[in-house]
N, C-alpha and C positions, 0 to 999 in steps of 0.2 A: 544469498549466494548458494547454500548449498541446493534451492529449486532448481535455480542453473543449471550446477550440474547433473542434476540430477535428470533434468532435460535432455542436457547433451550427452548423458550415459544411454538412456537409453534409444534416443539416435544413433549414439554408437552401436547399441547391441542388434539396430537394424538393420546398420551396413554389414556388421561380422555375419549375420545369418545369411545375408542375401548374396554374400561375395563368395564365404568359406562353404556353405551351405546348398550354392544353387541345383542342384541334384534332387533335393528333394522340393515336390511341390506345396507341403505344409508348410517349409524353413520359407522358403520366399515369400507366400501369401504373409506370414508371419511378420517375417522382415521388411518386407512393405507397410505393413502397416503400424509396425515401431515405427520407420520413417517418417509416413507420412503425418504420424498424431503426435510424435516427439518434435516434427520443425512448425506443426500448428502451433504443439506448446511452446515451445522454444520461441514463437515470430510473437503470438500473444503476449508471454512472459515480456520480453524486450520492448514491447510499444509501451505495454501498461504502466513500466516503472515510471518512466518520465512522466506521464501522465500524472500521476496518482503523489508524484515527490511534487511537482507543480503544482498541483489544487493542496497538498496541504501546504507548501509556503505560502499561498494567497490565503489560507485559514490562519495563517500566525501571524500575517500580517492586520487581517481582520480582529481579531485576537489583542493586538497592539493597538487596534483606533478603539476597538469596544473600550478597553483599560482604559484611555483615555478619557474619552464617550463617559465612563460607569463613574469618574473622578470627578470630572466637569460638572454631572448632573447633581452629585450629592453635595457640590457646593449651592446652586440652585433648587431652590425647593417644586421650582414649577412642575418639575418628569414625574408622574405617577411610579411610587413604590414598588406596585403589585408588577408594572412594565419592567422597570429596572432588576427586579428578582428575576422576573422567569427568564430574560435576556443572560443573567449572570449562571442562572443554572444550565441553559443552554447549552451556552459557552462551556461550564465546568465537562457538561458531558461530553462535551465533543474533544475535550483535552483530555479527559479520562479513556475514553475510545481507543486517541490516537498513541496515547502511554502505552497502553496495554495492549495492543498492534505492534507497537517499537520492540515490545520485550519477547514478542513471539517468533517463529521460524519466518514470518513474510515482515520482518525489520529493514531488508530492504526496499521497500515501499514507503516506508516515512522517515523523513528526515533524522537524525539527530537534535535538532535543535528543537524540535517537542518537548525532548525532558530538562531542559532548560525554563521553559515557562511554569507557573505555579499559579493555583488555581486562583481565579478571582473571590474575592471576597463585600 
């Protein structure tokens, strides 16, 4: 949230240059170009969320068949070990990744429901 804003501040500070400011030819070039790289960021910011909240619900739902998947096989002895390990470490990292993303300033990017999962074992 607060990249948001922080987007849309300073989009704002390229309308106040170029509106309150137009006299001078530094203030405008200036405030042009807050505009135009504050609504790039601003347009990017806005596509990516969804993006990015979307491939990780498809990772927790993965997440949820692996857990199954890693239950099922250690009833059956047939799955190689070595397979079933580095699948589970995988996994662990990519849930350790997305914890530690949740807990930073780009939290809006990953779900909530991340820190609810707990690592495979």
């Amino acid at each position: 949230m607060i990249i948001l804003l922080g987007l849309a501040m300073i989009f704002t500070i390229g309308i106040v240059l170029l509106a309150y400011f137009d006299d001078s030819a530094t203030c405008e070039i200036f405030g042009l170009t807050l505009i135009v790289a504050g609504s790039a960021c601003l347009l990017i910011t806005i596509i990516t969320i969804p993006l990015e909240r979307y491939g990780t619900r498809c990772q927790i739902e993965e997440f949820s068949s692996i857990k199954q998947s890693i239950t099922q096989s250690r009833l059956n002895i047939n799955v190689e070990s070595a397979a079933m390990q580095l699948k589970i470490i995988k996994t662990n990292q990519w849930l350790v990744r997305k914890k530690y993303w949740n807990d930073t300033l780009f939290d809006i990017w990953i779900p909530d429901e991340v820190e609810g999962l707990k690592p495979l074992k």
